[in-house]
N, C-alpha and C positions, 0 to 999 in steps of 0.2 A: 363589443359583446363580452358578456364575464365570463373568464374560462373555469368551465367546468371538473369537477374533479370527484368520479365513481370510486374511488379508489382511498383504502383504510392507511391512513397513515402512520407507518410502522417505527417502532422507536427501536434508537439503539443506546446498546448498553459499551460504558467506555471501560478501560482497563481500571478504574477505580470503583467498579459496581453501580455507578450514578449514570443517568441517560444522557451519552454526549444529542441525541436527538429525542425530542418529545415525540409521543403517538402512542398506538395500542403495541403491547407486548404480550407472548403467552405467556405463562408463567405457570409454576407446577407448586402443589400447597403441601406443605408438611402439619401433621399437629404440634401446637406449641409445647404438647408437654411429653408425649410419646418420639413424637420426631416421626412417625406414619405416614408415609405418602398418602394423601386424602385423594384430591383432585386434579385436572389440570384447568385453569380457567385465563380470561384477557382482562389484561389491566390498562388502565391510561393512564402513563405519566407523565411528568414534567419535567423539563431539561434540565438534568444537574440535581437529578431526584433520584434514590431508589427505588426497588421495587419494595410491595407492603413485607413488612415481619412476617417472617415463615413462607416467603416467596419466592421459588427462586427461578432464573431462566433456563437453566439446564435441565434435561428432560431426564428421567430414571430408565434406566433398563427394568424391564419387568420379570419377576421369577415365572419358569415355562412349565414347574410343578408345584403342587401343595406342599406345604408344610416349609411356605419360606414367606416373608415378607417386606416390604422397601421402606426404609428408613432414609432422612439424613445425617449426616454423621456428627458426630460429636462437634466439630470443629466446623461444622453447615459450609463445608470444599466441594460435597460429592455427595448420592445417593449411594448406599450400600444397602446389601441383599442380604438378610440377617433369617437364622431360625423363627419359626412360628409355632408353638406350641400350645398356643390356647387354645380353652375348651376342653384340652387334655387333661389326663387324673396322672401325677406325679407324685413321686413317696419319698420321705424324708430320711435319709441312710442314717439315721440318728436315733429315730423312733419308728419307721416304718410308719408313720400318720398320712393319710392320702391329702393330698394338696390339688387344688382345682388351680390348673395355669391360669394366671389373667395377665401375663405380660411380655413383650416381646424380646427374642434373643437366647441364646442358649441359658441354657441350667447352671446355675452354683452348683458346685462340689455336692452340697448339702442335699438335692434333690436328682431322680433320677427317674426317667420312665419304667424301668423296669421293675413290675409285681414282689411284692418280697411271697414267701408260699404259704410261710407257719409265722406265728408269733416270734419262735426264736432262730427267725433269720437275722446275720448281721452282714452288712455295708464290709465287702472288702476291699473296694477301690474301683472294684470293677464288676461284680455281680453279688446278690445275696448268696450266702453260704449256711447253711440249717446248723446251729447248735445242737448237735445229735444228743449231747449229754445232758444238756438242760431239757432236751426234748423229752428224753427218755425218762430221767425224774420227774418231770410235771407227769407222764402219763403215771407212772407207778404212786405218785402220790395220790391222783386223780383214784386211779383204781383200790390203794387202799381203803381211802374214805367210802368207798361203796360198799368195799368187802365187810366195814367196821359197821355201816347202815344197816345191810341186809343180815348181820350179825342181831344185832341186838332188837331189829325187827322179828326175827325168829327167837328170839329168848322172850321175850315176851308172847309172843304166839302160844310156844310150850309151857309157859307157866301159868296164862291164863284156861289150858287145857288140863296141866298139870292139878289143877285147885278145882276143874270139874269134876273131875275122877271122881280124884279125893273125895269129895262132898257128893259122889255118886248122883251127881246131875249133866253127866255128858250122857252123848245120845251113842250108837254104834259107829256113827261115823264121824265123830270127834274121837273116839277110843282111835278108830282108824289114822285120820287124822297126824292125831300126835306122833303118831311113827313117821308119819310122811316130815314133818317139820322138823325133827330131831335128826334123819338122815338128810336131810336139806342142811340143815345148819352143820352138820357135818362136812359135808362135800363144799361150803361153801369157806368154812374153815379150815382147807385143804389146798383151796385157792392160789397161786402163788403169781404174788403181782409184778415180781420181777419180769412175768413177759409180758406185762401190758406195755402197749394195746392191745394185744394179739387172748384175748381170755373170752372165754366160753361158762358163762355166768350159768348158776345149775338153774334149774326151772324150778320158780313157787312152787309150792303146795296152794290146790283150789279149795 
């Protein structure tokens, strides 16, 4: 009678990585190009064979929270447990440009999770810090240019009221009017943009 045999025949791996016995082995899959633990799956091999590329018999310890992931290592000795940052939005301490993670492993120098607030935050090694001085000129240059707007938008208001008079074609309430835009463009020439941001703009004349 032929003897039966229910039973998987398991391979073994020798001290040179090659199988001193043929049979099925598990085996655990890395990506060829990331090095990501993918899966774990059964192989069959042949005596005095390895297992396939990016396969290897040792099993990963798994990370127990987010925001970590299983790699093989450089030198494919061992599974290592590396940061996971992807999907996250990360900023360049350089130019502060938001960057979309798409790869595994801690951060270069060059990026960092943390928000910068204003335009003129700068990278000090360890947190953004606000250029208060740059800050404070962009607002006062900002606010000039308003005051210089709303300036010559009331000089033309008053001289197009100015030349009704004159030619006694204004009605009582452009007579009126014109006072209101002349102490407008007064108070708004009175302005002083050194506390921008901090200004209280005078209210149009309707």
């Amino acid at each position: 009678m032929k003897n039966y045999n229910l039973d998987i025949e398991q391979a073994e791996i020798g001290e040179n990585r090659l199988a001193s016995k043929a049979g099925w082995i598990k085996v655990y899959i890395a990506d060829p190009q990331t090095r990501e633990y993918l899966n774990a799956s059964m192989e069959n091999i042949y005596f005095d064979v390895s297992v396939s590329a990016g396969a290897y018999v040792d099993a990963p310890e798994l990370p127990t929270k987010a925001g970590f992931a299983v790699i093989r290592s450089q030198d494919e000795t061992k599974w290592e447990i590396v940061a996971d940052h992807r999907t996250k939005t990360a900023y360049s301490t350089e130019n502060r440009q938001p960057i979309e993670i798409d790869f595994i492993g801690d951060l270069p120098p060059t990026l960092t999770l943390l928000e910068p607030k204003t335009e003129f935050d700068t990278w000090n090694g360890k947190k953004w810090v606000t250029d208060v001085e740059a800050q404070k000129a962009a607002f006062v240059a900002i606010a000039d240019n308003e005051k210089a707007q709303r300036l010559d938008e009331a000089e033309q208001q008053i001289l197009m009221l100015e030349r009704k008079i004159r030619l006694e074609m204004a009605t009582d309430e452009e007579v009126a009017l014109l006072k209101q835009w002349e102490i407008y463009s007064i108070k708004v020439s009175d302005v002083d943009t050194s506390t921008a941001p901090d200004i209280d703009w005078p209210i149009k004349p309707e």
